[in-house]
FILO-639077 format. One record per residue: residue number from 1; x, y, z of N, C-alpha, C, O in turn; residue in three letters. Coordinates in steps of 0.02 Angstrom, whole numbers, padded with zeros to 5 digits. Example, Ala and Ser with C-alpha at 12.3 -4.5 7.8 and 13.67 -1.06 7.14 Angstrom:
BEGIN
@mise=1 nx=00660 ny=-00284 nz=00390 cax=00615 cay=-00225 caz=00390 cx=00660 cy=-00165 cz=00390 ox=00712 oy=-00166 oz=00423 vexke=ALA
@mise=2 nx=00642 ny=-00112 nz=00354 cax=00684 cay=-00053 caz=00357 cx=00645 cy=00002 cz=00394 ox=00670 oy=00057 oz=00402 vexke=SER
//
This chain:
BEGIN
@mise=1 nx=05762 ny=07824 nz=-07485 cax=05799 cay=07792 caz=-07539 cx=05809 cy=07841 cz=-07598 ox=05770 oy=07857 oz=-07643 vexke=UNK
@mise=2 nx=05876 ny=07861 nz=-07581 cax=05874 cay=07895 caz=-07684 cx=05873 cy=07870 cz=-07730 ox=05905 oy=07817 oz=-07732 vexke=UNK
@mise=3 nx=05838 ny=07888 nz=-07787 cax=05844 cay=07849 caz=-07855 cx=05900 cy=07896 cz=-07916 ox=05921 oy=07865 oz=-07964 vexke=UNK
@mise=4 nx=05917 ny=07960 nz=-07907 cax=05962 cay=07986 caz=-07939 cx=06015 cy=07975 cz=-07926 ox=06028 oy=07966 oz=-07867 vexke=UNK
@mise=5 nx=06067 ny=07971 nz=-07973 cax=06141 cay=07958 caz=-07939 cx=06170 cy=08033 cz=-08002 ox=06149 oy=08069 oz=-08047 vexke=UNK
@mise=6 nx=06227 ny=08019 nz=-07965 cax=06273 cay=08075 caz=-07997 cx=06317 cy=08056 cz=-08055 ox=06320 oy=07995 oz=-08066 vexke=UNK
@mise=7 nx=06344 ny=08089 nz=-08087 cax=06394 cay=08080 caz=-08169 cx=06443 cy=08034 cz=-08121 ox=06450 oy=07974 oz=-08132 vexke=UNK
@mise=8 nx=06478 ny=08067 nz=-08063 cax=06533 cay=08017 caz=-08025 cx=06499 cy=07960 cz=-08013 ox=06520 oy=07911 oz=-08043 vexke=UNK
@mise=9 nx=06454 ny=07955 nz=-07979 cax=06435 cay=07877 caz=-07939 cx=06417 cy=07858 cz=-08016 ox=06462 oy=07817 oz=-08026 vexke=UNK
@mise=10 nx=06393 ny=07860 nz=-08058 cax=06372 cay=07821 caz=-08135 cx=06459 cy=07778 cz=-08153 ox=06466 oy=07718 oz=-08165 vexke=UNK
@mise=11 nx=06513 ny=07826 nz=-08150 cax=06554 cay=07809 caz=-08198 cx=06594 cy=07768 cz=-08139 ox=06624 oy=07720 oz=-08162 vexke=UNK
@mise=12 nx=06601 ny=07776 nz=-08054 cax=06648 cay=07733 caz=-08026 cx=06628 cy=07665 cz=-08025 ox=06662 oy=07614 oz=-08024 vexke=UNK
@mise=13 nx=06534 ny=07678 nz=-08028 cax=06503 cay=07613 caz=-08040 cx=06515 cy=07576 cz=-08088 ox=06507 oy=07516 oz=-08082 vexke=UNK
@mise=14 nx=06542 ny=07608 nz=-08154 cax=06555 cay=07559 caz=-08192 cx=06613 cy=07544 cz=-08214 ox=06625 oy=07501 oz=-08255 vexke=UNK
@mise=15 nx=06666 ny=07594 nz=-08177 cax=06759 cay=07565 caz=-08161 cx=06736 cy=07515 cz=-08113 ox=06757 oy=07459 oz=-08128 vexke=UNK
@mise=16 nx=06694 ny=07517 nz=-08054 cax=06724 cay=07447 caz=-08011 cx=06708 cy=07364 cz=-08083 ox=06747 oy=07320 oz=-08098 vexke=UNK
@mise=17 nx=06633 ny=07376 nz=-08108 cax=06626 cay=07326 caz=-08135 cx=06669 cy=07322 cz=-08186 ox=06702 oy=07273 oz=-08167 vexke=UNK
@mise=18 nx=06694 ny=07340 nz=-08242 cax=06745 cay=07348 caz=-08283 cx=06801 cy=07316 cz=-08232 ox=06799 oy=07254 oz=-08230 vexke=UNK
@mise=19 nx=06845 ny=07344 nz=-08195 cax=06896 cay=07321 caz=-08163 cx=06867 cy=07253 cz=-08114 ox=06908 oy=07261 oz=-08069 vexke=UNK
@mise=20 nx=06850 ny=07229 nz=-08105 cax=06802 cay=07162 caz=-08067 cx=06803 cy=07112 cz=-08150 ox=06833 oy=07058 oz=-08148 vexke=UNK
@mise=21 nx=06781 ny=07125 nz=-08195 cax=06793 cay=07089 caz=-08275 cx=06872 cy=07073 cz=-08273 ox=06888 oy=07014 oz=-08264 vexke=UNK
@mise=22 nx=06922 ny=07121 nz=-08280 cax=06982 cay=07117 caz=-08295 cx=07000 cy=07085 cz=-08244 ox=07051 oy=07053 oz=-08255 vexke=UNK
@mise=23 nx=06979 ny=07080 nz=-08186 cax=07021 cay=07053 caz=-08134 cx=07011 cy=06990 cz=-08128 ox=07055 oy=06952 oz=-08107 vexke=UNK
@mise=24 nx=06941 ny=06967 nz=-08151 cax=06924 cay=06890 caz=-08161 cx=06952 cy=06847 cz=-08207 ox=06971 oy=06789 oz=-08198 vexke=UNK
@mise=25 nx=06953 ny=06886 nz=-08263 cax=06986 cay=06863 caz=-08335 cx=07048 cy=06860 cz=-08316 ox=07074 oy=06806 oz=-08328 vexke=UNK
@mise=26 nx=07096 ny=06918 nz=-08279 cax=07152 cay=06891 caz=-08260 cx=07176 cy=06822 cz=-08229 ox=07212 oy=06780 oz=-08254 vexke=UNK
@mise=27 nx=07139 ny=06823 nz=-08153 cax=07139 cay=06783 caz=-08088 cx=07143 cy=06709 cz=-08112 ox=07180 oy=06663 oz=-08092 vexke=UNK
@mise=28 nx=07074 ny=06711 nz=-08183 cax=07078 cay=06609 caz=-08188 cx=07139 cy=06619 cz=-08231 ox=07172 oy=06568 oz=-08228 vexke=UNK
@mise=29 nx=07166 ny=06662 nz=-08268 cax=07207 cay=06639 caz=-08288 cx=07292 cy=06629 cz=-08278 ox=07334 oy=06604 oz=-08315 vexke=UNK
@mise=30 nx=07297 ny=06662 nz=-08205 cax=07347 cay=06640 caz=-08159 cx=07336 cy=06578 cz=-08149 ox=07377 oy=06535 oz=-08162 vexke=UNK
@mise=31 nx=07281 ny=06567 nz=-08124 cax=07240 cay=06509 caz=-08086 cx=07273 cy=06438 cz=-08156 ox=07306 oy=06391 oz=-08134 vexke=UNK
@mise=32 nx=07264 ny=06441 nz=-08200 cax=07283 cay=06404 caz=-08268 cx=07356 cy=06388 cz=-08270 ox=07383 oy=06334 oz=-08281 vexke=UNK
@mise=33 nx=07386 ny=06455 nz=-08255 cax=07463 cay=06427 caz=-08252 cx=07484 cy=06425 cz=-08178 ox=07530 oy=06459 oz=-08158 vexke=UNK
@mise=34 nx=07454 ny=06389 nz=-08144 cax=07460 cay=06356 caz=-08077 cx=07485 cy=06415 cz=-08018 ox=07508 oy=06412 oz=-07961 vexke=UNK
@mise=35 nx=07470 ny=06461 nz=-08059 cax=07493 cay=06520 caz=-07973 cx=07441 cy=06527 cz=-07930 ox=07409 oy=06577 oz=-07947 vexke=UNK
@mise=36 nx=07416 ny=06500 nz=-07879 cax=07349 cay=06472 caz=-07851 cx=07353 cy=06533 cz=-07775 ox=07301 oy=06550 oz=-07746 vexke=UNK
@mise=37 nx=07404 ny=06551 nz=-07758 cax=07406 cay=06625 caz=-07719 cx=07378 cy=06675 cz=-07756 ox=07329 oy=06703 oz=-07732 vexke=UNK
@mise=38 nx=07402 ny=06694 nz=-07816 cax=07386 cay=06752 caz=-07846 cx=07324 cy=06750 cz=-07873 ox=07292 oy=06799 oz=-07856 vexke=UNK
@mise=39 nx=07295 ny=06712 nz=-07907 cax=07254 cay=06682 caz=-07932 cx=07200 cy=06697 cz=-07895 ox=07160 oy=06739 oz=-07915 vexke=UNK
@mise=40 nx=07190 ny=06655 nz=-07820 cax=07149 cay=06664 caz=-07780 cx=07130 cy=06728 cz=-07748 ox=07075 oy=06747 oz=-07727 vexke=UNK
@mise=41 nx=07199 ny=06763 nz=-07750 cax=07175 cay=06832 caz=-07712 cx=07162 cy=06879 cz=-07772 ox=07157 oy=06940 oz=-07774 vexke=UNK
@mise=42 nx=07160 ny=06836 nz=-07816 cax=07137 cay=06914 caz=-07879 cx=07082 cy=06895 cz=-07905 ox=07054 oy=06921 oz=-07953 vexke=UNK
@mise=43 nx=07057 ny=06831 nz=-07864 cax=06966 cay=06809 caz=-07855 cx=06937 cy=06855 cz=-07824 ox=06893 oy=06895 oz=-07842 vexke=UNK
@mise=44 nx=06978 ny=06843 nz=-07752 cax=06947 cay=06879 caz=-07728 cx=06955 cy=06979 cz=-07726 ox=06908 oy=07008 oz=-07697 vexke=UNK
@mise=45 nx=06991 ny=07008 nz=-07745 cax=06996 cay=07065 caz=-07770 cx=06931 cy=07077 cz=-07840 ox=06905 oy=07132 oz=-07849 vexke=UNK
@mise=46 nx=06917 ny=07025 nz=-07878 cax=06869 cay=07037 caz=-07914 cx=06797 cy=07036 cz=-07900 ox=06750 oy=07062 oz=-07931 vexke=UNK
@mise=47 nx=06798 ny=06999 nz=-07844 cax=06708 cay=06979 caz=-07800 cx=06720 cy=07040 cz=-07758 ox=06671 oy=07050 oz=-07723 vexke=UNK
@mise=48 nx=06775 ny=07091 nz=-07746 cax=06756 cay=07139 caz=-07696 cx=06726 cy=07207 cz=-07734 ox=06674 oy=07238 oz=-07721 vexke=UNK
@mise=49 nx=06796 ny=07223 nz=-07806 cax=06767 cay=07265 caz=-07857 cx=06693 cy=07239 cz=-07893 ox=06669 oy=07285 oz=-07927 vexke=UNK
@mise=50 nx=06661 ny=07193 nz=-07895 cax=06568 cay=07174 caz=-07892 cx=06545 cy=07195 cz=-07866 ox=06504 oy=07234 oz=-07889 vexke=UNK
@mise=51 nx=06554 ny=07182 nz=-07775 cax=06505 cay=07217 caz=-07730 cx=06513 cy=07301 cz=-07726 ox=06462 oy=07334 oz=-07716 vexke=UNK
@mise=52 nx=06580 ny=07335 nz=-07735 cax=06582 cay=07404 caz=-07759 cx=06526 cy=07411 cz=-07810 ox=06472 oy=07435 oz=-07794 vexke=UNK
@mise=53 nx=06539 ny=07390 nz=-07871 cax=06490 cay=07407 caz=-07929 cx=06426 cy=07393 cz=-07880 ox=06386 oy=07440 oz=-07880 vexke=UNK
@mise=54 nx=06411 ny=07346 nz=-07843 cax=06363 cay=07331 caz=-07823 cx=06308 cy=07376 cz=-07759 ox=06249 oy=07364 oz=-07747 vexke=UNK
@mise=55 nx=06351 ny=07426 nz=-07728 cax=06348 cay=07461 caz=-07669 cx=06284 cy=07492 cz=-07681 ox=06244 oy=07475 oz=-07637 vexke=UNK
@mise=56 nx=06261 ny=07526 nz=-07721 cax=06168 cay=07550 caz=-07696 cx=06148 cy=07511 cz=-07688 ox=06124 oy=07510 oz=-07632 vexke=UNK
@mise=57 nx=06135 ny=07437 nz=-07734 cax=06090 cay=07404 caz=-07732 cx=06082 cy=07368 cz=-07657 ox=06035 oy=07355 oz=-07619 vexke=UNK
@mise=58 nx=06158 ny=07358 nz=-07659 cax=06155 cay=07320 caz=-07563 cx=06128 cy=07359 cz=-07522 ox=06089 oy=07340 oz=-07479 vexke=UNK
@mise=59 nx=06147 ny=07423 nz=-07532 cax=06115 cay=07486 caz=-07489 cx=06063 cy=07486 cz=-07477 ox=06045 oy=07479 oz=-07419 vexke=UNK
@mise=60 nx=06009 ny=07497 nz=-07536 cax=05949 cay=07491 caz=-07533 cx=05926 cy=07421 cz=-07521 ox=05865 oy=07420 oz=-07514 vexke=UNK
@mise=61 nx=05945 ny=07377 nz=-07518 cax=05916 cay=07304 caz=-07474 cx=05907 cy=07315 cz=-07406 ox=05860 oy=07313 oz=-07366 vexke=UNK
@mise=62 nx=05970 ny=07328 nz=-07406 cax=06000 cay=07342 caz=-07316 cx=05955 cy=07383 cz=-07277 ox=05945 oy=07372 oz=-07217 vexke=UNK
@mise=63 nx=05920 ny=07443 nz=-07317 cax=05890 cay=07494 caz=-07309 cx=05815 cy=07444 cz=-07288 ox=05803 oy=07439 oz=-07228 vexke=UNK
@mise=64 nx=05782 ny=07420 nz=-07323 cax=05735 cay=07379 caz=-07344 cx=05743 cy=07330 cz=-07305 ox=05689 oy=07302 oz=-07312 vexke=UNK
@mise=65 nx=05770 ny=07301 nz=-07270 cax=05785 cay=07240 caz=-07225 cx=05767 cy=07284 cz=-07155 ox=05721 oy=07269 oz=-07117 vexke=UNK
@mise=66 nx=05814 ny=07345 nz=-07147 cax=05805 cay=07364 caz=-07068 cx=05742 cy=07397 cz=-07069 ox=05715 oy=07397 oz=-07014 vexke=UNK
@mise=67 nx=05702 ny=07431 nz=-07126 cax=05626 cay=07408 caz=-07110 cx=05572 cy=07371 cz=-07076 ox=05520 oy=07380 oz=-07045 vexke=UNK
@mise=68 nx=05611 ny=07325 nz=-07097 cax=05545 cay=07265 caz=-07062 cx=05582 cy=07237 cz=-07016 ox=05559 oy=07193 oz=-06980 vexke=UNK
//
C-alpha cells in the first residue's frame, strides 16, 4: 500500500471532486426545470467523478479485502 502520492495524483484528485460538486449542483438543477434525461445522467456523471476523487481509497479497500 502506498501512502505518498504525487503533486499530479493530489491535484486530479481534487479536479475529479471539484468537477463531481459542479456537476451535482448542476444535475438537480436540470432536474428542477424538468429535464429528467440530462439531469439524471449528470447524476450520474457526478457519482462517477466521486469515485475518481475516490480511487486510492477504493484501492486500498480492495487491496485489504483480497487479503483476507
Amino acid at each position: 500500500m502506498r501512502k505518498q502520492r504525487s503533486i499530479g495524483e493530489m491535484i486530479s484528485t481534487v479536479t475529479f471532486f471539484g468537477l463531481s460538486a459542479y456537476l451535482l449542483i448542476f444535475s438537480l438543477g436540470l432536474l428542477e426545470e424538468g429535464e429528467k434525461l440530462r439531469g439524471t445522467i449528470g447524476l450520474l456523471a457526478a457519482a462517477c467523478c466521486g469515485f475518481g476523487g475516490l480511487r486510492f481509497v477504493i484501492a486500498d479497500f480492495v487491496a485489504k479485502w483480497r487479503e483476507n
